[in-house]
C-alpha positions as CSV (number, residue, x, y, z in Angstrom):
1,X,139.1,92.2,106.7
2,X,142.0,93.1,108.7
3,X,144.0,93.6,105.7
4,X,141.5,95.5,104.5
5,X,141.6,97.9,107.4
6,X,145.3,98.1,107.4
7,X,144.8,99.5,104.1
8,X,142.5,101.6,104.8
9,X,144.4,103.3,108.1
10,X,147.8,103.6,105.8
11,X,146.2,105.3,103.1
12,X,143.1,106.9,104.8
13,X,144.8,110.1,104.7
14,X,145.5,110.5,101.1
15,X,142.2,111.9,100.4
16,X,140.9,112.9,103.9
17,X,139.5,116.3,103.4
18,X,139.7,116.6,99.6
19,X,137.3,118.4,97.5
20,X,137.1,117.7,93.9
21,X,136.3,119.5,90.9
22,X,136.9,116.8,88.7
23,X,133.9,115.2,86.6
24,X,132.0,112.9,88.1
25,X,132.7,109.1,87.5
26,X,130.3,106.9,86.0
27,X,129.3,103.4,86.5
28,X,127.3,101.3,84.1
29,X,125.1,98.5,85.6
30,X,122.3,96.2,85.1
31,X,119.1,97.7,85.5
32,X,117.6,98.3,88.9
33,X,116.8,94.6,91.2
34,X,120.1,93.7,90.0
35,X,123.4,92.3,92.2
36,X,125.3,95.0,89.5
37,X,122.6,97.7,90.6
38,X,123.0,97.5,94.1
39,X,126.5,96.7,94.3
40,X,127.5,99.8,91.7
41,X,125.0,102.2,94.1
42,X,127.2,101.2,97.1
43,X,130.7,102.5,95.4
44,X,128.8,105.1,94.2
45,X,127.8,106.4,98.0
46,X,131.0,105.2,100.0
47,X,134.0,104.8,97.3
48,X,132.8,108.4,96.4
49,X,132.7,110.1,99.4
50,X,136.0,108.1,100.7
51,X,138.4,109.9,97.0
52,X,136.2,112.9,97.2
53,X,134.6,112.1,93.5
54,X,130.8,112.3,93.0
55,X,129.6,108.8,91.4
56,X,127.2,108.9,89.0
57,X,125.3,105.5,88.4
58,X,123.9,104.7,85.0
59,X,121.3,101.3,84.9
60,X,121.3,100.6,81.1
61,X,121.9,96.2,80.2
62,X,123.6,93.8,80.9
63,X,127.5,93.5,79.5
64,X,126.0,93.3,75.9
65,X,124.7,97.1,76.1
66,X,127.0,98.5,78.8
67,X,130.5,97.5,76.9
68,X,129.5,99.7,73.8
69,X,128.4,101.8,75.6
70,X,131.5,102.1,77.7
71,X,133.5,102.0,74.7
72,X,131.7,105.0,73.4
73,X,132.9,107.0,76.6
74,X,129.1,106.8,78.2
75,X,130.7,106.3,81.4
76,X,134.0,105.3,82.8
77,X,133.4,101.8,84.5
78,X,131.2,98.9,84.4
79,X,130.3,95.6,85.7
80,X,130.4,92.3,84.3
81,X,131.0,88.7,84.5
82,X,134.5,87.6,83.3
83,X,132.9,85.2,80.5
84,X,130.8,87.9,79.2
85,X,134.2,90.6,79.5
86,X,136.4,87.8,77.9
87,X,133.9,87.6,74.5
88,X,133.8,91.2,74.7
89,X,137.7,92.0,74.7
90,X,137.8,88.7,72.2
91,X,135.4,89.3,69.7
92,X,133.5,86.1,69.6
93,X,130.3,84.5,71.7
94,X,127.7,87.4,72.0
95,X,130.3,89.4,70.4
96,X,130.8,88.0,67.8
97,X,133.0,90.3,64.8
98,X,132.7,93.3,67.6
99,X,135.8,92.9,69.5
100,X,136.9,95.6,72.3
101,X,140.6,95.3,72.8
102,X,140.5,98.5,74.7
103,X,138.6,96.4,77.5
104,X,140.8,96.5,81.2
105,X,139.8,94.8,84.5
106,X,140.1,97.2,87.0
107,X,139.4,94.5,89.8
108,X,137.4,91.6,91.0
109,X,134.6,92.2,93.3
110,X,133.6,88.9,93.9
111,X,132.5,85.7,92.5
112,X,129.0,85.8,90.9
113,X,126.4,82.9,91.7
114,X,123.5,82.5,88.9
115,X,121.5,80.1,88.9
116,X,118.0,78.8,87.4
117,X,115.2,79.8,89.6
118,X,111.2,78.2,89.5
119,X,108.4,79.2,91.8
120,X,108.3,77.3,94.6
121,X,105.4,74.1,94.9
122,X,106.0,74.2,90.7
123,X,107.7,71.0,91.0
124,X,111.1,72.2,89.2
125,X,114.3,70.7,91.1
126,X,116.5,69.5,88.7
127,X,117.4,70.9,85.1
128,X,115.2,67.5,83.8
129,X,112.3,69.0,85.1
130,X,112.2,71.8,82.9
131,X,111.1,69.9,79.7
132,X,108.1,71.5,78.0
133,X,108.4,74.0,80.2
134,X,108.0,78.5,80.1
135,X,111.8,79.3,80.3
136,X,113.1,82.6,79.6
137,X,115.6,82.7,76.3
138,X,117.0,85.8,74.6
139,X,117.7,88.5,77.1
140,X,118.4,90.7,74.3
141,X,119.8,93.8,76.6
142,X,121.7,91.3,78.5
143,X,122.9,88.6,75.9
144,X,125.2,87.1,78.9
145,X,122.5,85.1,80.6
146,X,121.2,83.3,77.1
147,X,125.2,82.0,76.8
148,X,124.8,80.9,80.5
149,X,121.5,79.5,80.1
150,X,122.7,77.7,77.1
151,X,125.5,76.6,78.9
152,X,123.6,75.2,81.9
153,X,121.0,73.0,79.6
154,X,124.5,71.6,77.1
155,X,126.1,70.2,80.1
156,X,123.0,68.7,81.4
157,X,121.9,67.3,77.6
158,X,118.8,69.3,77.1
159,X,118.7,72.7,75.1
160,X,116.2,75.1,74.3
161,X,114.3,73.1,71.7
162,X,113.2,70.5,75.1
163,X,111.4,73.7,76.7
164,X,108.8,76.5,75.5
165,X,111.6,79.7,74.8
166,X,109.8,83.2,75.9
167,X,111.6,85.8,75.1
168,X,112.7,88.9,77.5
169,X,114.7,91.8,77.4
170,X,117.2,91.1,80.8
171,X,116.9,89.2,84.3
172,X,114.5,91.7,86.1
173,X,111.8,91.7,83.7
174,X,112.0,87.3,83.9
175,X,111.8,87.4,87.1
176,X,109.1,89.8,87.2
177,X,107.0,87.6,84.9
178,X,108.5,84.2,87.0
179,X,106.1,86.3,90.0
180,X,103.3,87.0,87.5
181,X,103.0,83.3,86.4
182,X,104.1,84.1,82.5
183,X,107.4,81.8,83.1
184,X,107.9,78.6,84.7
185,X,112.2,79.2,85.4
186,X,114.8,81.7,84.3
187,X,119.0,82.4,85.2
188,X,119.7,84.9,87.0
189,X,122.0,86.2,89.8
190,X,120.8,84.3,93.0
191,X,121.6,87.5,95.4
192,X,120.1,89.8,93.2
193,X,117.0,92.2,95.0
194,X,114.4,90.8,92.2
195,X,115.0,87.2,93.3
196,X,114.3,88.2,96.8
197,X,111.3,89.7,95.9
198,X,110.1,87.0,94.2
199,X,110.9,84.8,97.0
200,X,108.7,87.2,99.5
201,X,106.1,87.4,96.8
202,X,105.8,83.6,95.6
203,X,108.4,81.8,97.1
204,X,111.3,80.5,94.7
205,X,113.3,76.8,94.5
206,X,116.6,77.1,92.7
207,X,117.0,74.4,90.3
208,X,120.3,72.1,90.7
209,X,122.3,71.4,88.0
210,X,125.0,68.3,87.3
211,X,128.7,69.1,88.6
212,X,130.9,66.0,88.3
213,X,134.0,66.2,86.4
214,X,132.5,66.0,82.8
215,X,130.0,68.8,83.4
216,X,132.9,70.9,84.8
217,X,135.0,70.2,81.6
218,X,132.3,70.9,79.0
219,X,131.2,74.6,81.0
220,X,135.2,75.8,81.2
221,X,134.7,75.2,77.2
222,X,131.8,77.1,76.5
223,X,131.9,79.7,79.6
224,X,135.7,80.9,80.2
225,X,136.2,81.0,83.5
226,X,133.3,79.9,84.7
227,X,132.7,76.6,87.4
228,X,129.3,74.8,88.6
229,X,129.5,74.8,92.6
230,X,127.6,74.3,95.9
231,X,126.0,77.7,97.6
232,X,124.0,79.0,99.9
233,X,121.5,81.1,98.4
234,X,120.3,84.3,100.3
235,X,116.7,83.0,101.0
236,X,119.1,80.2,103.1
237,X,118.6,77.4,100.3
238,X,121.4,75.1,99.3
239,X,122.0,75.3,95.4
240,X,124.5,74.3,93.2
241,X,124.8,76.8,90.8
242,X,127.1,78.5,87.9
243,X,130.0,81.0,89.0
244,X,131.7,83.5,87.4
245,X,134.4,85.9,88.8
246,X,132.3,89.7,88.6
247,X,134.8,92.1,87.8
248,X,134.2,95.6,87.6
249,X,135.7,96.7,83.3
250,X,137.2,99.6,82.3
251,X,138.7,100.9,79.2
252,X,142.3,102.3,78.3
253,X,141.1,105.5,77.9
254,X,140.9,106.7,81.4
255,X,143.8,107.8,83.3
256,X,145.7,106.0,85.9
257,X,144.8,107.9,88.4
258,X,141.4,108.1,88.7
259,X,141.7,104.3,88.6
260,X,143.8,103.8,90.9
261,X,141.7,106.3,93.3
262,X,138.4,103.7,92.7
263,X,140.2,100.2,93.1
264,X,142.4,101.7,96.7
265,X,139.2,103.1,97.4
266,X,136.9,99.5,96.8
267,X,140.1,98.1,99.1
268,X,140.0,100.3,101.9
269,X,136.1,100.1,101.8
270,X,135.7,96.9,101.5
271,X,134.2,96.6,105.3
272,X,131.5,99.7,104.6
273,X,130.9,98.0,101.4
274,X,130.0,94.8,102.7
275,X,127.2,96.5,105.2
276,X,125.7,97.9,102.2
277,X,125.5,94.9,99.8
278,X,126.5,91.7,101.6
279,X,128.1,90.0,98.7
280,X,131.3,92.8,99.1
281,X,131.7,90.2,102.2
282,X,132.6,87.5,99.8
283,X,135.6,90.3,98.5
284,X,139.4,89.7,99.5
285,X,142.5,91.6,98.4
286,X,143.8,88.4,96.8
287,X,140.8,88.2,95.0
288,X,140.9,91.5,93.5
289,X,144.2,90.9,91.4
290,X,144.2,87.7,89.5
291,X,146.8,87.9,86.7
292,X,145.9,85.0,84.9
293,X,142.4,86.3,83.8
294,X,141.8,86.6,79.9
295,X,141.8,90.2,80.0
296,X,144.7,92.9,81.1
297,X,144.2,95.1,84.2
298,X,144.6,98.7,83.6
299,X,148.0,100.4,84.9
300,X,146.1,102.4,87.6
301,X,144.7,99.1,89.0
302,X,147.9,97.4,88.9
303,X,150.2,100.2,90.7
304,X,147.3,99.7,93.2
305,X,147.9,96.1,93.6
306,X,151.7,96.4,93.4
307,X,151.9,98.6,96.4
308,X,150.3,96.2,98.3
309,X,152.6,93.4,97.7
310,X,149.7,91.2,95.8
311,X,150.6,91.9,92.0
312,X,152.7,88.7,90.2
């Protein structure tokens, strides 16, 4: 964090004082009780008040609604996992013949932990367990999680023809029907308000999945980027869970500027951020510029990034 604040002293006069007219800037996320949610509302309050820009924060889908979307010029930036931004920017996977080569990373937040979550006492601990089982499949708003879900039971030898398929819409509304007693296990983010809640209201158990050196291999085939690792979940459980690298997308078509405003602005932040939504914790400045990701970063981002020494 002390990079962080060195940033933030250097450059914390740039916009001290300023009042803009400009248009407000808006972010795309997951629907409300989601990590995307919460962490989009935060930039919205801090990032905006820091670049004097009024945020606007838009809870539509997961990256299956919000990329069209953002392609279409709904709003300027969005969240997403990199596996999800990689089909998107590729064509292929979810999107499948719709390819967005306009796509740009404008940084990484942080690394993004989902894992498959049961009610507690249910008896659910490993993936095995979930045969014949209520598990939720689809998540047509937020096609993501079915190609991690699908991913998680291929590298385990199990799919979704072992296990009763119900389909939802997106994470929340799983979740909400895990509490309800409609589902027996869904993916979602682990640090996401929803799980919480279904933790306070029924208690969850995060289900572990198989990470030796096979399991590894056959998830970096069918989920770029992605890795199966040991974490501490937020209701203080050890789980070994899928991650992803969250990056926050953005397309060619807005200026330099106002991205490089937002990404010096997560930067200098970053220690405001992470009282609002812990997870910014998890964020460093090496973290935010990775070069080797399957997508380019937009020129505003990467002037950012170059200033500060970090860009390769």
């Amino acid at each position: 964090m002390r990079i962080f604040a060195a940033i933030a002293a250097l450059s914390g006069a740039l916009w001290a004082g300023q009042v803009s007219a400009q248009a407000p800037v808006a972010i795309g996320t997951n629907p409300q009780g989601s990590l995307a949610y919460v962490s989009g509302s935060a930039i919205a309050n801090i990032v905006g008040k820091s670049i004097g820009r009024s945020f606007i924060v838009v809870p539509l889908g997961g990256p299956s609604a919000i990329i069209p979307a953002m392609a279409d010029r709904e709003f300027d930036f969005s969240f997403a996992n990199i596996t999800a931004a990689a089909q998107a920017y590729a064509g292929v996977g979810s999107f499948e013949g719709r390819p967005y080569p306009g796509l740009r990373i404008a940084t990484v937040v942080y690394p993004l932990e989902l894992g498959i979550i049961s009610r507690q006492g249910d008896g659910i601990e490993k993936i095995e367990d979930l045969a014949g089982k209520r598990v939720a499949s689809e998540y047509t708003s937020q096609r993501n999680l079915d190609v991690f879900m699908n991913a998680a039971f291929m590298v385990s030898g199990m799919s979704f023809d072992d296990v009763q398929p119900i389909p939802v819409q997106n994470g929340v509304q799983a979740i909400d029907e895990l509490i309800d007693g409609s589902l027996d296990a869904s993916i979602f983010s682990i640090s996401a308000g929803a799980v919480a809640k279904a933790d306070a209201s029924v208690g969850v158990t995060f289900v572990n999945l198989p990470d030796g050196e096979a399991e590894q291999a056959a998830l970096a085939d069918l989920a770029p980027g992605a890795s199966i690792g040991r974490t501490t979940a937020r209701t203080g459980q050890d789980a070994t869970v899928i991650t992803a690298p969250f990056v926050i997308l953005v397309t060619d078509a807005v200026d330099d500027e106002t991205v490089y405003q937002v990404v010096a602005g997560i930067a200098r932040n970053a220690e405001h951020l992470a009282k609002a939504d812990p997870q910014f914790g998890k964020m460093s400045l090496d973290m935010m510029a990775d070069p080797k990701l399957p997508i380019p970063y937009h020129p505003g981002a990467i002037r950012f990034f170059e200033e500060q020494g970090i860009w390769e």
